[in-house]
C-alpha positions in Angstrom: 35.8 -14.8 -37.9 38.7 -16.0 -40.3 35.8 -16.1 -43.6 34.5 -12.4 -42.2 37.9 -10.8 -42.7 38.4 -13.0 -45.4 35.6 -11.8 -47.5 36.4 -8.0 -47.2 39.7 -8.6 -48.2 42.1 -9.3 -45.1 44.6 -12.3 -45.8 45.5 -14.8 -43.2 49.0 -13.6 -43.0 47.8 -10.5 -41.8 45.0 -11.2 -39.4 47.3 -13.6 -37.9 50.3 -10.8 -37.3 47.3 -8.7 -36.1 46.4 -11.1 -33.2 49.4 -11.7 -32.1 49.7 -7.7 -31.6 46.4 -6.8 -30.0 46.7 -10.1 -27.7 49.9 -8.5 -25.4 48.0 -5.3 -25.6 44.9 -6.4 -23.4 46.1 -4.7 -20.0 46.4 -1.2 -22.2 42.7 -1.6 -23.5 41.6 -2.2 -20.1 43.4 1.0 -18.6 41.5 2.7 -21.5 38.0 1.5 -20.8 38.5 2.5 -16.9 39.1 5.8 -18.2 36.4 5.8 -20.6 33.9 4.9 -17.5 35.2 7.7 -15.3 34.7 10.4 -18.3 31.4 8.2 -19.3 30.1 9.0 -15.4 31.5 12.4 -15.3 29.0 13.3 -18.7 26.0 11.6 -17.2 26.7 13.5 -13.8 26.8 16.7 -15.8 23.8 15.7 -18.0 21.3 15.2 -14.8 22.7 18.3 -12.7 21.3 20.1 -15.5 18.4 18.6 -16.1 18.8 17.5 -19.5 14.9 16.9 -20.9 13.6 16.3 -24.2 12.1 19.4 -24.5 15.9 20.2 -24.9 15.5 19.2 -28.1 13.2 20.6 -30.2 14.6 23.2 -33.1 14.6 26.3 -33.1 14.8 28.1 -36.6 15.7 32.1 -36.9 17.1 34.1 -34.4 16.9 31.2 -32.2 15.5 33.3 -29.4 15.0 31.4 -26.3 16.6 28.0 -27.4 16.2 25.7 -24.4 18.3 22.8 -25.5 21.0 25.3 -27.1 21.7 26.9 -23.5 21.2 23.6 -21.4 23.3 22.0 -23.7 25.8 24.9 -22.9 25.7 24.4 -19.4 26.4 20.9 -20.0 29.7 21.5 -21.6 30.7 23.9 -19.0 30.0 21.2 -16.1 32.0 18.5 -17.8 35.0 21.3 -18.7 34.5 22.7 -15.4 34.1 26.5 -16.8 32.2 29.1 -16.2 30.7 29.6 -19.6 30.5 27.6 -23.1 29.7 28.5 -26.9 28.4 25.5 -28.6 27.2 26.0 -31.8 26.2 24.8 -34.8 27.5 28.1 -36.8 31.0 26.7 -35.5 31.7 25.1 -38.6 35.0 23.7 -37.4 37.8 23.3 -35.1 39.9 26.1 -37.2 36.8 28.3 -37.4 36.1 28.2 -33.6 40.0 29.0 -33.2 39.5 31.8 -35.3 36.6 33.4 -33.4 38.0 32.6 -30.1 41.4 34.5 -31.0 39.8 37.6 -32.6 37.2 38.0 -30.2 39.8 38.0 -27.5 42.6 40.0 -29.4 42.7 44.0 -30.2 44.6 45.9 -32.9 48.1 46.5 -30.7 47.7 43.1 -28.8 50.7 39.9 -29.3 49.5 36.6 -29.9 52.1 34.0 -28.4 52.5 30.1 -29.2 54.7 28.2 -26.7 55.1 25.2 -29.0 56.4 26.6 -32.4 54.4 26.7 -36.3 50.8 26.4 -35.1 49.0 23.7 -37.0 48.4 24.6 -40.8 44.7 26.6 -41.0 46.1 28.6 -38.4 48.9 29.8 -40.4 46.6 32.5 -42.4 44.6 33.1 -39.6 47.2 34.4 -37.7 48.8 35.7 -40.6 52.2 33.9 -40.7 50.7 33.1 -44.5 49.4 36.5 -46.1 45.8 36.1 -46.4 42.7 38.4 -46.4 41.4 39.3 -42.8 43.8 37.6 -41.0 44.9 39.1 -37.6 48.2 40.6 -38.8 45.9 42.6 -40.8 43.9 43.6 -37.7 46.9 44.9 -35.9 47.5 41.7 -33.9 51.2 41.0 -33.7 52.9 37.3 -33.4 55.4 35.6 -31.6 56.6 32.2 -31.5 58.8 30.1 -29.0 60.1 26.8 -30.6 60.2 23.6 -28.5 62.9 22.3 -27.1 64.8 19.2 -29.5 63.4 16.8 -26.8 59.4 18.1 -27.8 59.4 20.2 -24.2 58.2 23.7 -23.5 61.3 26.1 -23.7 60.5 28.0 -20.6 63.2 30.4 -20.5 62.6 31.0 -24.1 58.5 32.0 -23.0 60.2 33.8 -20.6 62.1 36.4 -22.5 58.8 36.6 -24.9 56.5 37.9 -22.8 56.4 41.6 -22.8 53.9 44.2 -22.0 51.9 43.6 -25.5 51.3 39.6 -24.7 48.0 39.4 -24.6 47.2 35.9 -25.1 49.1 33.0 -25.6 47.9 29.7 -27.3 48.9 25.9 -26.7 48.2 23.5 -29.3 47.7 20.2 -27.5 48.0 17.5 -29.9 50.9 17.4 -32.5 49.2 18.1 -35.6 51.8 17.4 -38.6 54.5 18.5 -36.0 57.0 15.2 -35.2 56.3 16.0 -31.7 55.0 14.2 -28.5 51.2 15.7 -27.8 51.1 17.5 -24.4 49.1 16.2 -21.4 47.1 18.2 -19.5 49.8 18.0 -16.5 52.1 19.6 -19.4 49.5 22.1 -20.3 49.6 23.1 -16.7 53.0 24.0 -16.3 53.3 26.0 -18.6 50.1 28.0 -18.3 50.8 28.4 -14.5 55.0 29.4 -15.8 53.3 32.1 -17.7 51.1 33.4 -15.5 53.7 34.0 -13.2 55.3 36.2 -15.1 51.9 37.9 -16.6 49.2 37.1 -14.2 46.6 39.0 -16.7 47.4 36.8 -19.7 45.1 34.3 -21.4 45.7 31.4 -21.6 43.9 29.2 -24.6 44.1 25.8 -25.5 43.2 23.9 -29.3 42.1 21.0 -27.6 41.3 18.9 -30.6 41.8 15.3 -30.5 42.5 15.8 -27.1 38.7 15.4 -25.0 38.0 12.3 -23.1 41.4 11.0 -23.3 42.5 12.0 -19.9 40.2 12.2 -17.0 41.0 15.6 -17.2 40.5 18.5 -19.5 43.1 21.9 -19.5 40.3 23.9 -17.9 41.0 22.0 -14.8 44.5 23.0 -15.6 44.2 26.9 -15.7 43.4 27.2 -19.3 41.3 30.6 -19.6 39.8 28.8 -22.6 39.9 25.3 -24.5 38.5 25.0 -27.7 37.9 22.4 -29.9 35.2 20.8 -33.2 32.3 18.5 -32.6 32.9 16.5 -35.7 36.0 15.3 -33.5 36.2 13.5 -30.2 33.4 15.7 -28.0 30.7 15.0 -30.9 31.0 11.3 -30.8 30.3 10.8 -34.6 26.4 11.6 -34.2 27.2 15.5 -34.3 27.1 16.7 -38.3 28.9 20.1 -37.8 29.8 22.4 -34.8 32.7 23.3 -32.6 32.7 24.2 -28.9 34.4 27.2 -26.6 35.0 26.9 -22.8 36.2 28.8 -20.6 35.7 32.1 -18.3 32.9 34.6 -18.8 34.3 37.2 -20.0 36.2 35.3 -22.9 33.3 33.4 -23.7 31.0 36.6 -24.4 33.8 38.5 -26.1 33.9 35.6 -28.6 30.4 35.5 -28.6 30.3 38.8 -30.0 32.3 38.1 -32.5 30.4 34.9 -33.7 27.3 36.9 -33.9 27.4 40.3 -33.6 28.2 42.5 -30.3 25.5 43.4 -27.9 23.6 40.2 -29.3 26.8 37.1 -28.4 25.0 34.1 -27.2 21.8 35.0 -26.8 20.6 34.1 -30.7 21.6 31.4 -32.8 18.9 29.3 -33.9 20.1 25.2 -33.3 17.9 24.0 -36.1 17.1 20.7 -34.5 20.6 19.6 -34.1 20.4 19.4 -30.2 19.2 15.7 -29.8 22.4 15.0 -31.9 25.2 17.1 -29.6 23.4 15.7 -26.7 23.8 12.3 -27.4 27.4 12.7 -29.6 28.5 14.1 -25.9 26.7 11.2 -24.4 28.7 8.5 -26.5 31.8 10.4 -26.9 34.0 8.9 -23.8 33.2 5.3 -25.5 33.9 6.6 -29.3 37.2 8.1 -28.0 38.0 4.6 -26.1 37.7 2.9 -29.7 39.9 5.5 -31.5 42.4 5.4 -28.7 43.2 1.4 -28.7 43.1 1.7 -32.8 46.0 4.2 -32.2 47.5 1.9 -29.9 47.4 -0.9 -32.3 48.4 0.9 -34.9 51.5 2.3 -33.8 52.0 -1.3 -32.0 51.8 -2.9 -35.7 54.1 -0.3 -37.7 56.9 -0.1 -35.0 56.9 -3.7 -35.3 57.8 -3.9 -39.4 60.6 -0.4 -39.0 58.3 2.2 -39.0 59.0 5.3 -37.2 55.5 6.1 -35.1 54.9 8.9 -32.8 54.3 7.9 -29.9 55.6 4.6 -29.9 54.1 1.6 -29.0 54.4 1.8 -25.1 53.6 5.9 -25.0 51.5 7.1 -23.0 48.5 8.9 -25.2 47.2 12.2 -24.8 45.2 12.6 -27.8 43.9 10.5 -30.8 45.9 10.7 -33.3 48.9 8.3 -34.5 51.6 9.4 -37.2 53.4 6.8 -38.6 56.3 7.8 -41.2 56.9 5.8 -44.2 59.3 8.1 -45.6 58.4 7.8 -49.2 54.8 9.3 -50.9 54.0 5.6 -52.4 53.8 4.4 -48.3 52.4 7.2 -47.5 49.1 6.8 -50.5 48.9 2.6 -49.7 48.4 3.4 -46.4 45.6 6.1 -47.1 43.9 3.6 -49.5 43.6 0.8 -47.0 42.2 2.9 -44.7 39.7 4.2 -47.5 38.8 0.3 -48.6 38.0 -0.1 -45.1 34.6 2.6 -44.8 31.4 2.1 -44.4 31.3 4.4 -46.5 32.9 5.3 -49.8 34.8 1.9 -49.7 34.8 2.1 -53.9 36.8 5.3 -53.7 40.5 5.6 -54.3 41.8 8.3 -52.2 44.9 10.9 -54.1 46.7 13.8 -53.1 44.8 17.5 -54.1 45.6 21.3 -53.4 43.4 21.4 -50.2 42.1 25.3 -48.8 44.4 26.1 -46.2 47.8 23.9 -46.6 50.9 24.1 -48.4 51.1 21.2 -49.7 49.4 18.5 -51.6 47.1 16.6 -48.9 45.7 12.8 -49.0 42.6 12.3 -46.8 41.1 9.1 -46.6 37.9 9.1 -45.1 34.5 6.9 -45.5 32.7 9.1 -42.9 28.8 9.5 -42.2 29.7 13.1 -41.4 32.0 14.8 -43.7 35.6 15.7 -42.8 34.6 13.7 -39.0 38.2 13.0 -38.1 36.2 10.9 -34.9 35.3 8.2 -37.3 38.0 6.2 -38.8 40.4 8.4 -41.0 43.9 9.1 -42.0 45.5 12.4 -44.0 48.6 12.9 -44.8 50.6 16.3 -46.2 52.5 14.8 -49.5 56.0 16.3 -48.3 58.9 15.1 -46.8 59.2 13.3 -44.3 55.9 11.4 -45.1 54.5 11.0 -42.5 50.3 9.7 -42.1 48.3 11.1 -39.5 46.2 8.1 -38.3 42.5 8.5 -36.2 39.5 7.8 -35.0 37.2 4.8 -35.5 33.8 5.2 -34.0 34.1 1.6 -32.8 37.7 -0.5 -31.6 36.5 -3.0 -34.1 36.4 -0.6 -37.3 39.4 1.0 -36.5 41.1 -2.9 -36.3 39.7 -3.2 -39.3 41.1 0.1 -40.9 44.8 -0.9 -39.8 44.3 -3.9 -41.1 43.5 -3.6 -44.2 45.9 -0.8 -44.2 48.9 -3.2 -43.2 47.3 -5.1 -46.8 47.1 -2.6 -49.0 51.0 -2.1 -47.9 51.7 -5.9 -47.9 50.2 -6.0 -52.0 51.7 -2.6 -53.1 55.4 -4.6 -51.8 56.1 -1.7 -49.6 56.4 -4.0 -46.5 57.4 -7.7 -45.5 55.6 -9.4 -42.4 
C-alpha cells in the first residue's frame, strides 16, 4: 500500500500523519454508512413503488411527448423528497439555473423575495439582482430583502419577523454555506424557521437551495415544510453518472408554475425530450446515498487533518455535517492555490493540469477550481474552488469514492508540505 501512494507521489511522512487521523475516526465512518443504508433503502423503496423498468429508459428526442422514463423518473424523486410533484430535467443545466426558474416562475412583478440567512451564494447575486444584470428579477419588478444571521451563524428570528410584510411572497433558505464562514443548516434548522415564518404568513413559500445537502441526513427539507427544495444533478442526487441536470420538488402548484417557465406556459412538464439520459439519472440516484457517504468522510478527514496543523476549518473536526462541503482557511492566496493543485494532481482526470485563479461568469472575484471530473463542473466528484479574496478560504468536496477523496487530501496536505506552507 506504502509503494501505491508512493508511486503517485504521497511521502511517508504524510501517509503516516494520514493514518493516524482516519484511524480515531472509524466510529464517525460507521455512523455515516448507517445513514447511507437508510437513504440507500429509502431510493430502492421509491424506485420499486414506481415501477422503475427499462423501458424507462429509452430516449426520447423532440418535444419529448410521452417520455416514460422522464415522468417515472419524476415520480421517483418526489417519493424519495416526499412531494407532491418534481421537475427533473436535463434542460436544468445547473443548480443556479434551476434556482433561477424556480424563483421566477413563483415570483410576479410587485412580489418580495426574502433570504433568512444573509448575501445568497454568488450566481444568485444577478439573479436576484443585488448585482445589476440583464433580466434579473429586480428588473421584473421583484423586490428583495435580506435578514443577516445572527454572529453565532443562527436564524435571526425577530429580525424575519419585522421583514415580513404583505408583499413577502416567498422566502428562500440556502442550506449549505457556500463561501459564507457559516455553519450549514440541518434540516431540523430548516424547520424552524420555515414553520416561524409561516406563522406569521401562512401563505408564504417557502424554498430551499438544497445543494450539497441530499443524502446527508435521513431527511430532506420537504419533510420539513419546505414548499420547494431545489438542487443540480452534477452534485450529490446525480451520483457522478448524471452529465448535466438539476431537480425541483415540491407542491403542485409550484412545480407547474416553474414548469411553465422552463418551457413555455400551457405546455410546463408535459414536453422536454430526455435524449437518452434517463438510464444515467436513474442509476446516479441509485448510487448517490453511497457517492455522498464517500464525500462526507473525505470532509471529515479533511477538516480532521487541517485543524490538526492550525488551520481554521468550518465545521471542525467533531461537527456534525449537514452537507458536503469543507472550507478550510489558509489565510494567504499561495495556501489557498497549493491546496487546489494537490487536489488537481490527484484526478483521474486532468492530473497534468495546473489549476490558477480566472475571472469566472458570475463571481466577483478571481476563482481557483480544481477539478479532474468525468462530468464537467461535477462538484460530487472530488473537487475544491476557492474565491482568490480575503480571508482565503478553499471550499473542499466530493470524491465519488472515500478512497479518492483520501487520496485528494493527501496529496493536497503534499503539495502544502513541498510549497513550505505547512510543517507536520
Amino acid at each position: 500500500m506504502e509503494n501505491m501512494y508512493k508511486s503517485l507521489g504521497i511521502s511517508r511522512q504524510v501517509l503516516e500523519f494520514g493514518k493516524k487521523t482516519e484511524e480515531a475516526l472509524k466510529e464517525r465512518f460507521e455512523a455515516i454508512d448507517r445513514r447511507a443504508e437508510y437513504n440507500q433503502l429509502k431510493v430502492i423503496k421509491a424506485m420499486q413503488d414506481n415501477r422503475v423498468s427499462d423501458i424507462h429508459f429509452a430516449a426520447t428526442t423532440g418535444y419529448g411527448y410521452n417520455d416514460l422514463g422522464r415522468d417515472i423518473l419524476e415520480e421517483v424523486f418526489a417519493s424519495v423528497f416526499q412531494t407532491e410533484s418534481a421537475l427533473v430535467r436535463p434542460q436544468l443545466i445547473s443548480g443556479t439555473h434551476a434556482l433561477h426558474i424556480a424563483l421566477s416562475g413563483n415570483l410576479r412583478p410587485g412580489d418580495e423575495l426574502l433570504s433568512p440567512n444573509g448575501k445568497p451564494y454568488d450566481t444568485l447575486e444577478e439573479v436576484i439582482g443585488i448585482r445589476e444584470s440583464a433580466g434579473s428579477l429586480k428588473e421584473y419588478g421583484v423586490a428583495y430583502r435580506q435578514v443577516d444571521l445572527l454572529g453565532d451563524g443562527t436564524f435571526d428570528f425577530e429580525g424575519i419577523r419585522k421583514a415580513i410584510n404583505e408583499k413577502t411572497k416567498l422566502m428562500t433558505i440556502q442550506r449549505s454555506k457556500g463561501y459564507a464562514a457559516r455553519p450549514t443548516f440541518s434540516v431540523e434548522q430548516i424547520g424552524e424557521v420555515i414553520a416561524f415564518a409561516k406563522s406569521i404568513k401562512p401563505d408564504l413559500i417557502c424554498m430551499v437551495d438544497n445543494c450539497y445537502g441530499e443524502f446527508v441526513e435521513t431527511i430532506e427539507p420537504t419533510q420539513a415544510g419546505a414548499d420547494m427544495a431545489v438542487g443540480s444533478l452534477i452534485k450529490n442526487p446525480g451520483g457522478g453518472l448524471a452529465p448535466i441536470g438539476g431537480y425541483i420538488v415540491g407542491r403542485k402548484d409550484c412545480i407547474d408554475r416553474a414548469s411553465y417557465r422552463l418551457s413555455a406556459p400551457g405546455l410546463g412538464k408535459e414536453v422536454g425530450a430526455s435524449l437518452g439520459l434517463n438510464q444515467s439519472f436513474f442509476q446516479g440516484l441509485f448510487l448517490s446515498p453511497t457517492v455522498v457517504a464517500g464525500a462526507l468522510k473525505g470532509a471529515i478527514f479533511a477538516a480532521n487533518i487541517y485543524e490538526k496543523l492550525g488551520f481554521a476549518v468550518v465545521p471542525d473536526g467533531r461537527q456534525e455535517r449537514y452537507d458536503i462541503i469543507q472550507s478550510i482557511t489558509f489565510g494567504t492566496p499561495e495556501g489557498v492555490i497549493a491546496f487546489c493543485k494537490g487536489i488537481q494532481a490527484a484526478a483521474p482526470v486532468d492530473s497534468f493540469v495546473t489549476p490558477e485563479p480566472w475571472d469566472m461568469p458570475g463571481y466577483d472575484a478571481p476563482v481557483i477550481m480544481a477539478a479532474g471530473a468525468f462530468v464537467q463542473g461535477s462538484s460530487i466528484e472530488l473537487s475544491a474552488d476557492a474565491p482568490i479574496k480575503p480571508p482565503y478560504a478553499v471550499y473542499f468536496q466530493g470524491g465519488l469514492t472515500w478512497y479518492h477523496a483520501k487520496l485528494g487530501i493527501l496529496m493536497s496536505l503534499q503539495k502544502l508540505l513541498e510549497a513550505g506552507a505547512v510543517k507536520i
